[in-house]
DSSP file (Angstrom, degrees, kcal/mol; ACC not computed):
  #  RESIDUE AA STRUCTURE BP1 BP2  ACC     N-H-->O    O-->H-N    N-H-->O    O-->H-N    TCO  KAPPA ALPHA  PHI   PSI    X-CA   Y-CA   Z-CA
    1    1 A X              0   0    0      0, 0.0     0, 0.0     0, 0.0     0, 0.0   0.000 360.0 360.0 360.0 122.1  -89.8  -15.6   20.3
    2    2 A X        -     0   0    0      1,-0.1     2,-0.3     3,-0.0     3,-0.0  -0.258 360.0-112.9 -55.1 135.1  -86.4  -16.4   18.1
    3    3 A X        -     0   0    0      1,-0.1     2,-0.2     0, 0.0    -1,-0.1  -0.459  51.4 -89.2 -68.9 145.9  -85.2  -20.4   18.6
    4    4 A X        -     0   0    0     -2,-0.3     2,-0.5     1,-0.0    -1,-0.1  -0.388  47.9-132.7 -52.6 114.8  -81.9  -20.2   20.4
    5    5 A X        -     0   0    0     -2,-0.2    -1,-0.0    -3,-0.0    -3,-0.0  -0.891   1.3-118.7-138.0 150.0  -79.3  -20.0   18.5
    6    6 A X        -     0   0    0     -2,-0.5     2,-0.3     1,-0.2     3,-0.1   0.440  27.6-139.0  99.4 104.0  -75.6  -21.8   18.2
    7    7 A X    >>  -     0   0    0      1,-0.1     3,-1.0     4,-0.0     4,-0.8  -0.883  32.8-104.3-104.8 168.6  -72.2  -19.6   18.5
    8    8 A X  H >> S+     0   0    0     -2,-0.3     4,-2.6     1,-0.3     3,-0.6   0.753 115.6  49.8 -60.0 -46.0  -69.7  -20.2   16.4
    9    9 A X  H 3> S+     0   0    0      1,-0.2     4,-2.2     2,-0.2    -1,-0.3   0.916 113.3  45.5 -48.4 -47.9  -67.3  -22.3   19.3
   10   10 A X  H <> S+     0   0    0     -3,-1.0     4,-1.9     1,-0.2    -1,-0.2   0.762 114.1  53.0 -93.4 -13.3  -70.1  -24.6   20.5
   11   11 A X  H << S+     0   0    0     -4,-0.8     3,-0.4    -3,-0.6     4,-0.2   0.967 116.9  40.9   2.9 -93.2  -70.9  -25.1   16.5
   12   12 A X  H  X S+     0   0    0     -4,-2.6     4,-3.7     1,-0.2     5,-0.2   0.599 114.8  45.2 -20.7 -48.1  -67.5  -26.0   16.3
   13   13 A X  H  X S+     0   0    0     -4,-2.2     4,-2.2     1,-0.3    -1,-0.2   0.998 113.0  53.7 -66.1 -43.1  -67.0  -28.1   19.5
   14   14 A X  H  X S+     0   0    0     -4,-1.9     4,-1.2    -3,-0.4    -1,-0.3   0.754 110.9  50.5 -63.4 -12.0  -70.4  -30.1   18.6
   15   15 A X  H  > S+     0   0    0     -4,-0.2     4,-2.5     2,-0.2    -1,-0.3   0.938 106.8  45.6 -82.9 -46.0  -68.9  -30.8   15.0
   16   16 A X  H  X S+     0   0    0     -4,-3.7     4,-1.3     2,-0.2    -2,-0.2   0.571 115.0  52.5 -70.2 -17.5  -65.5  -32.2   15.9
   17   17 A X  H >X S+     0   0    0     -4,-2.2     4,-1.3    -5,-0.2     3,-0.9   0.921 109.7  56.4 -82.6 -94.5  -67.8  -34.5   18.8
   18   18 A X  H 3X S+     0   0    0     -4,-1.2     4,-2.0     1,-0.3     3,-0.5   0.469 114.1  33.8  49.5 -89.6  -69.9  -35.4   15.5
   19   19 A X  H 3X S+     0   0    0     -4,-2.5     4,-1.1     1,-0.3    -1,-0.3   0.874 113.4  53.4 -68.5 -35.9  -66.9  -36.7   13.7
   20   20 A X  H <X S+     0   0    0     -4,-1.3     4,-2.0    -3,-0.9     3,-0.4   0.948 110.7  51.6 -57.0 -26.9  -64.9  -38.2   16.4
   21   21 A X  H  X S+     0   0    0     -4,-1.3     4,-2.8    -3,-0.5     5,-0.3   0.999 115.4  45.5 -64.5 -69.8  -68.3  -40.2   17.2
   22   22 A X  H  < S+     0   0    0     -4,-2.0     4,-0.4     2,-0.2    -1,-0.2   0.499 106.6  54.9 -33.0 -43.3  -68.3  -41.2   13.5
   23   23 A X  H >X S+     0   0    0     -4,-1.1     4,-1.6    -3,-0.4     3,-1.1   0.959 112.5  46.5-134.2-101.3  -64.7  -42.1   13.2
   24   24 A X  H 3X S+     0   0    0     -4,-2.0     4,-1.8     1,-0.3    -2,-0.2   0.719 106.8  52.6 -45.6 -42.5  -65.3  -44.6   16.1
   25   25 A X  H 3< S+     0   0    0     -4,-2.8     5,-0.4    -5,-0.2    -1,-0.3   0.866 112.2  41.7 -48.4 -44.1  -68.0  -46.2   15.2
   26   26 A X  H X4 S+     0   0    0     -3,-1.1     3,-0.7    -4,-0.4     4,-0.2   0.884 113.1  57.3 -65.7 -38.1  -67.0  -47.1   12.0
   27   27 A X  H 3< S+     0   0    0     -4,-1.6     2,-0.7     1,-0.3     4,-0.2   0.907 110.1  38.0 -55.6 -51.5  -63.9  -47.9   13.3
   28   28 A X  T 3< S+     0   0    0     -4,-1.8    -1,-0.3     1,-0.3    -2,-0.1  -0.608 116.3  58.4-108.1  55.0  -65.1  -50.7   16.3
   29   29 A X  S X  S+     0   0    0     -2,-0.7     3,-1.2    -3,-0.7    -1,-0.3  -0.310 101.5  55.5-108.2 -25.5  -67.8  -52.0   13.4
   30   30 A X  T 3  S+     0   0    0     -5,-0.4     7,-0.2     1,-0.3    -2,-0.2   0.882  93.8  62.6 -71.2 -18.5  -64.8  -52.5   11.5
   31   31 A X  T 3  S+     0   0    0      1,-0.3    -1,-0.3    -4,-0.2    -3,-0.1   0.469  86.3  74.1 -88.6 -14.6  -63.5  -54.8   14.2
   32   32 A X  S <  S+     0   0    0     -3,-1.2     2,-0.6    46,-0.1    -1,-0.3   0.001  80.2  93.0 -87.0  27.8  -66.7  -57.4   13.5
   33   33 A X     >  -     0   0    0      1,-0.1     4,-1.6    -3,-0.1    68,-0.0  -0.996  65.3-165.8-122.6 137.0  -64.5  -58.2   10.4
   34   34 A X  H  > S+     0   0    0     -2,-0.6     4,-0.8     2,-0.2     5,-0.1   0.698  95.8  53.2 -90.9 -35.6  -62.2  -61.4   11.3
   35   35 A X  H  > S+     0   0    0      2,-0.2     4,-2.2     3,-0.1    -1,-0.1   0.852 111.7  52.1 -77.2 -23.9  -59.8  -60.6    7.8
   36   36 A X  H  > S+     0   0    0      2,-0.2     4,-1.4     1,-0.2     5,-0.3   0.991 113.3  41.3 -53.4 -72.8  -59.6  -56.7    9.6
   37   37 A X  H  < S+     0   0    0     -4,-1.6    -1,-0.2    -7,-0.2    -2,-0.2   0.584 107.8  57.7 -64.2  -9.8  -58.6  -58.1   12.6
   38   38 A X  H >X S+     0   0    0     -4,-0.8     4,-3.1     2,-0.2     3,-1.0   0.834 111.7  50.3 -77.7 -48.0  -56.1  -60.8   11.0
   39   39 A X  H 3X S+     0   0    0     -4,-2.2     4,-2.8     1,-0.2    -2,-0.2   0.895 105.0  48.5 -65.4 -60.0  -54.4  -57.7    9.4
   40   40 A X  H 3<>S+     0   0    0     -4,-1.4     5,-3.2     2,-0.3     6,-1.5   0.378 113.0  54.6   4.8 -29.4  -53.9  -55.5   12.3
   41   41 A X  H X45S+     0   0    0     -3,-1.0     3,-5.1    -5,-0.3    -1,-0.2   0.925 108.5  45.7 -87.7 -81.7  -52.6  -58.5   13.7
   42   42 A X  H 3<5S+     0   0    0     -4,-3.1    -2,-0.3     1,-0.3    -3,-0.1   0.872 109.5  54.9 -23.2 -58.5  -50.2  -58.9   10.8
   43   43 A X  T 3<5S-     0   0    0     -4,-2.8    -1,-0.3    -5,-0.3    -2,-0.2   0.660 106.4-128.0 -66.1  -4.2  -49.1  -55.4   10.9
   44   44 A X  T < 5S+     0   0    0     -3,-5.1    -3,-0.2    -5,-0.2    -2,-0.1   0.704  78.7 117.4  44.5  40.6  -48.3  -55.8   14.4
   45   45 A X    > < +     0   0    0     -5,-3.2     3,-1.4     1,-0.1     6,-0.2   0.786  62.0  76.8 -97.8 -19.8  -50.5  -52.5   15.4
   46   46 A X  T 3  S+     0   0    0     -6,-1.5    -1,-0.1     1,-0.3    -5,-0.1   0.872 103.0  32.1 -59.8 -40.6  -52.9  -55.0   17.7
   47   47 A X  T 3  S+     0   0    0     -6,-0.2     2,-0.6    41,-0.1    -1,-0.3   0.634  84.7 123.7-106.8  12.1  -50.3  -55.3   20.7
   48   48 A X  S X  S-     0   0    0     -3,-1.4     3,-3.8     1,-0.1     4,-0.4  -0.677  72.7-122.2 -67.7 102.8  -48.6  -51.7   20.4
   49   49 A X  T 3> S+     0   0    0     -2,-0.6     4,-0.5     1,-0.4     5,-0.2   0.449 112.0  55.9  -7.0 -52.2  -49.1  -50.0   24.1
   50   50 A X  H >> S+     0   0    0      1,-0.2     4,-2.9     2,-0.2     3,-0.8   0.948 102.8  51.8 -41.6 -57.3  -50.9  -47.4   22.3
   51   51 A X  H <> S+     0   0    0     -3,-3.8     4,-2.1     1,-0.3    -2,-0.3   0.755 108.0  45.1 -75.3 -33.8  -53.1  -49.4   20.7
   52   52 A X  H 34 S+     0   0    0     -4,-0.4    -1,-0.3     2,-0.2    -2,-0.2   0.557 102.6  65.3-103.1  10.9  -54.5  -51.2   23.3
   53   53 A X  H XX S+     0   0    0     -3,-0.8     4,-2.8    -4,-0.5     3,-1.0   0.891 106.2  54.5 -65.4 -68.3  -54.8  -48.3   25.3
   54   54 A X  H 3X S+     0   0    0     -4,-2.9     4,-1.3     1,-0.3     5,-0.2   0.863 101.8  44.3  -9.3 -84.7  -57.0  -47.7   22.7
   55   55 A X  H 3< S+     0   0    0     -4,-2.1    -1,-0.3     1,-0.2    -2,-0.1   0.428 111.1  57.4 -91.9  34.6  -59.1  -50.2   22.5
   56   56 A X  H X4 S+     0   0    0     -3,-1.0     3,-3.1    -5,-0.2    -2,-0.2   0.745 105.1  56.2 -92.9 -62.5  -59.5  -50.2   26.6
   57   57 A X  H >< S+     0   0    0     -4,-2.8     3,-0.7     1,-0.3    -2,-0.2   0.787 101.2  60.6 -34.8 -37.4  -60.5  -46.9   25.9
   58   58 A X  G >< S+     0   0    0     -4,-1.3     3,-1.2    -5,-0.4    -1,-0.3   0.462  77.2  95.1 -81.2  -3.2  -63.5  -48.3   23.2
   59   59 A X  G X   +     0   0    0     -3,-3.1     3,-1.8    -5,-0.2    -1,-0.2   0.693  50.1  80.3 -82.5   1.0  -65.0  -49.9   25.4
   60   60 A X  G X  S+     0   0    0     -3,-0.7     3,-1.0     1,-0.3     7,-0.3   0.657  83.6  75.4 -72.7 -13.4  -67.5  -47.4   26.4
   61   61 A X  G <  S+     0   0    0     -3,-1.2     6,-1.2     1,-0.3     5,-0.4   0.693  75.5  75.0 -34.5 -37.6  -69.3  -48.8   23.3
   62   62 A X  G <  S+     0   0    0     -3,-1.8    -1,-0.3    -4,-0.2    -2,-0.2   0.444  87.0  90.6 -74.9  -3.8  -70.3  -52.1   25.2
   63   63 A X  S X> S-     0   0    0     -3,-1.0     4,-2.2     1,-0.1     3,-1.0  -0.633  90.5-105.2-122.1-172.5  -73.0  -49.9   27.0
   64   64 A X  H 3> S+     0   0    0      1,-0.4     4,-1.6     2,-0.2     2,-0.8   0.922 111.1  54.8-112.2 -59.3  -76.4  -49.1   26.2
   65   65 A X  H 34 S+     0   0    0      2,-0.1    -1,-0.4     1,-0.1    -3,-0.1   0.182 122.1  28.6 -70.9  35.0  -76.2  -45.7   25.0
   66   66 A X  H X4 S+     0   0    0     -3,-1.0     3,-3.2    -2,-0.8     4,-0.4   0.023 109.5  68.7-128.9 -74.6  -73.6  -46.5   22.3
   67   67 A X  H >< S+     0   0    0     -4,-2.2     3,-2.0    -6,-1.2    -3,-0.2   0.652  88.9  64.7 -20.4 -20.2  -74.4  -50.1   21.6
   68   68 A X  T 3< S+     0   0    0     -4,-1.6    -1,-0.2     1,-0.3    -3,-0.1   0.798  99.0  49.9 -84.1 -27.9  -77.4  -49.2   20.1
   69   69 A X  T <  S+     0   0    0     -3,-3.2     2,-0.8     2,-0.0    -1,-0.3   0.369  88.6 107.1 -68.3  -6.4  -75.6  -47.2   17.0
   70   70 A X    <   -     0   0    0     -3,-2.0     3,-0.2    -4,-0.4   -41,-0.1  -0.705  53.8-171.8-107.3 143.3  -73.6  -50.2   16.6
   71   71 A X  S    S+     0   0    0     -2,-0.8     2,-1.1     1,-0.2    -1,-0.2   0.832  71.7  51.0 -63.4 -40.3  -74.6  -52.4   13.2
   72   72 A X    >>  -     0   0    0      1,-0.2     3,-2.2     2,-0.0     4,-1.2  -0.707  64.7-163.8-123.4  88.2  -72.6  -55.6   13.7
   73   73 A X  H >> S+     0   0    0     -2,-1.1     3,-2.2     1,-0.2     4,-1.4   0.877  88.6  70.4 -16.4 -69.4  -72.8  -57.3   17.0
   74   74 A X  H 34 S+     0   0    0      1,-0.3    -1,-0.2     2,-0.2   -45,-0.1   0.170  91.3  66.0 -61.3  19.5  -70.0  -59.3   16.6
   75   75 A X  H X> S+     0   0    0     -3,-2.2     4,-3.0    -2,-1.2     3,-1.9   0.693  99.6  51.9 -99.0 -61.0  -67.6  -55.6   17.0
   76   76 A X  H <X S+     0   0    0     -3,-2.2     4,-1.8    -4,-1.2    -2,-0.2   0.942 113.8  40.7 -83.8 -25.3  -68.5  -55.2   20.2
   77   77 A X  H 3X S+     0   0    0     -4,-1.4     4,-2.3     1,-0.2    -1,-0.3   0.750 113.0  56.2 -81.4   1.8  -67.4  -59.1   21.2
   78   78 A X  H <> S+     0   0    0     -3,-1.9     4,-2.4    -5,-0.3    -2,-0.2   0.812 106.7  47.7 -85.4 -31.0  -64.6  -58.8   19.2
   79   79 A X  H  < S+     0   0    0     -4,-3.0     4,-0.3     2,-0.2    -2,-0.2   0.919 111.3  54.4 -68.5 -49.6  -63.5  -55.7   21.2
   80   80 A X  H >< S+     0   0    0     -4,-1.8     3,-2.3    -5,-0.3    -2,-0.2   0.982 103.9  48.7  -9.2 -94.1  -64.1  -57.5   23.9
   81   81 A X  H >< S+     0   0    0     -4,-2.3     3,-1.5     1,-0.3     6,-0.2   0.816 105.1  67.1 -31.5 -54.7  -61.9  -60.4   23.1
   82   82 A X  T 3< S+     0   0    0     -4,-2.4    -1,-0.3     1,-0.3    -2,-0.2   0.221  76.7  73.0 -52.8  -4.6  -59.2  -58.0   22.3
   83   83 A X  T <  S+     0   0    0     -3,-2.3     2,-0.5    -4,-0.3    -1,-0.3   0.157  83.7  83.5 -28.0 -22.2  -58.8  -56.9   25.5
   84   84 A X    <   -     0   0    0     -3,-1.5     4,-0.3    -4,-0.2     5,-0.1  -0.933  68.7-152.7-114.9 107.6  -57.0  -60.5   26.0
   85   85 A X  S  > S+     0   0    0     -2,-0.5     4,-3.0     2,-0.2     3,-0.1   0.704  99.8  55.1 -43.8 -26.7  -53.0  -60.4   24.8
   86   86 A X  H  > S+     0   0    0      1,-0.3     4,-1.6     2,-0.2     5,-0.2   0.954 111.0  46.4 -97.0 -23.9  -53.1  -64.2   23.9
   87   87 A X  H  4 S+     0   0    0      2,-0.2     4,-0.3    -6,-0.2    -1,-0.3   0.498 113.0  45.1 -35.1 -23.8  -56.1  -63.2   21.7
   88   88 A X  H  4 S+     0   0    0     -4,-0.3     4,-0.5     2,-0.1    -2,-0.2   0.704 117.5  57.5 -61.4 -61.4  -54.2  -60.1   20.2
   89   89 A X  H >< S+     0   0    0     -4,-3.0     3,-1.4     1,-0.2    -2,-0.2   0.902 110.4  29.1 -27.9 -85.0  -51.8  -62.8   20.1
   90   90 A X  G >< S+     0   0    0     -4,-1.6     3,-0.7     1,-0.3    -1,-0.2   0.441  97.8  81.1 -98.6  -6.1  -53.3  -65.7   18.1
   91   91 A X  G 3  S+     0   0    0     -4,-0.3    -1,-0.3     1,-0.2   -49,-0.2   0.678  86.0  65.0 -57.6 -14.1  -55.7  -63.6   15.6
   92   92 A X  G <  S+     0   0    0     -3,-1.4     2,-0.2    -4,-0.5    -1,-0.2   0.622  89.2  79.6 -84.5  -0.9  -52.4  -62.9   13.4
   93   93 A X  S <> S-     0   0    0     -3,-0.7     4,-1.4     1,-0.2   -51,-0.1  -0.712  87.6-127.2 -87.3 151.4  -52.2  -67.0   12.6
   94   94 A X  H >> S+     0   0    0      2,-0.2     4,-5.3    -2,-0.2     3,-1.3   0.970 104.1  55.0 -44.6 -67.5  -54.6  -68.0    9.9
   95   95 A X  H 3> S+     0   0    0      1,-0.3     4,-3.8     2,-0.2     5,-0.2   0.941 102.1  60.1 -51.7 -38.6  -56.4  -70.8   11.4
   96   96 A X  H 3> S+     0   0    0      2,-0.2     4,-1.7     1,-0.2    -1,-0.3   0.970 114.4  37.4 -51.8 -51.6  -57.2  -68.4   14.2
   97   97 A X  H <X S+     0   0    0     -4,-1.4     4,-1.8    -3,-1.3     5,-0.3   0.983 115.9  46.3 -69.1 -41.3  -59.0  -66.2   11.5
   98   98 A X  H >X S+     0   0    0     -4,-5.3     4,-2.4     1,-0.2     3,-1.7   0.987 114.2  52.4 -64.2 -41.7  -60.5  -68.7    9.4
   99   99 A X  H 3X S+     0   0    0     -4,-3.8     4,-2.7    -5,-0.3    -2,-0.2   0.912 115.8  47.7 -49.2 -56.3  -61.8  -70.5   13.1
  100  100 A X  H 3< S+     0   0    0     -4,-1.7     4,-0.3     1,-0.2    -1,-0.3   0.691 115.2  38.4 -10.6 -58.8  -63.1  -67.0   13.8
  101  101 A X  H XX S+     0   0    0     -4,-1.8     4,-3.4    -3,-1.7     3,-1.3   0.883 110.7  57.2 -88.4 -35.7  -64.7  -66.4   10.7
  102  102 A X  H 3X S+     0   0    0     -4,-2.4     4,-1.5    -5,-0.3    -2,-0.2   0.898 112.8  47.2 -44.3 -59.2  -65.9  -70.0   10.5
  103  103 A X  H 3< S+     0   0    0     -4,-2.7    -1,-0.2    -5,-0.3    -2,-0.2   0.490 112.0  48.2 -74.4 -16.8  -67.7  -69.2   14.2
  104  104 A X  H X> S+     0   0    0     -3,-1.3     3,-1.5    -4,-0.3     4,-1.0   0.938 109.4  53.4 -79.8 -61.8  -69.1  -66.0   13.1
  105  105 A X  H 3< S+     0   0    0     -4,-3.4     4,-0.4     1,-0.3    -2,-0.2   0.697 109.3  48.5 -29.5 -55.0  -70.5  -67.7    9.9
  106  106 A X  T 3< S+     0   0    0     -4,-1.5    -1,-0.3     2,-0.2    -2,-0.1   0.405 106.0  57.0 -88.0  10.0  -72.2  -70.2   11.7
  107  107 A X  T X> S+     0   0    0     -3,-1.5     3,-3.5     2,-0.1     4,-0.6   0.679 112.0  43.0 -85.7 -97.5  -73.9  -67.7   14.2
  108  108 A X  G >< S+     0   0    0     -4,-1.0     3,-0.6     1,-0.3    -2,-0.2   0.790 105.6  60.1 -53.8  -8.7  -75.3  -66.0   11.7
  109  109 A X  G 34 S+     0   0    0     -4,-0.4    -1,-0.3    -5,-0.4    -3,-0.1   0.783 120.7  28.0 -72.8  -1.5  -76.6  -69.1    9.4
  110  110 A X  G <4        0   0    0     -3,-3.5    -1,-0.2     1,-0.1    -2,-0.2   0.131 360.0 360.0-149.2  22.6  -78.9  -70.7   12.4
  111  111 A X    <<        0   0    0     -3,-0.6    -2,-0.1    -4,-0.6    -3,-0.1   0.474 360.0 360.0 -75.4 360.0  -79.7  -67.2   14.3
């Protein structure tokens, strides 16, 4: 007996699920970066209706069967935060990043 195999659409479909998967992840790992998120800030993409559509939309990351792909903790409480306008808000000032990064820093130096 032959293994089962694959036509071309569900190939297809399972490849483009593949990359979008890929594509997010990398994206909301990128979000564990404090200078990322100071820029996004800067650019003003962080409080565009889209965008936080968006990352309401990432949040299905926070749950077990995603978290577990994700490398850098500190993504998924930063997505979190972001969720908060005066957080959206006050990651484009400096001090906000450096306080950020400062807080990160010292998580990981005594975990």
């Amino acid at each position: 007996m032959s293994a089962p195999t694959v036509d071309g659409a569900d190939a297809e479909a399972r490849a483009t699920n593949r990359a979008r998967f890929e594509l997010e992840l990398e994206f909301v790992q990128s979000l564990a970066n404090p200078f990322y998120l100071h820029s996004l800030a800067q650019q003003n993409i962080l409080n565009q209706p889209a965008f936080v559509k968006f990352l309401e939309y990432l949040q299905y990351w926070r749950g077990k069967d995603y978290a577990r792909f994700i490398h850098y903790p500190h993504a998924l409480h930063h997505l979190e935060l972001l969720q908060h306008a005066r957080f959206r808000n006050e990651i484009g000032k400096d001090e906000w990043r450096e306080y950020l990064n400062q807080k990160q820093f010292d998580h990981w130096r005594t975990w």
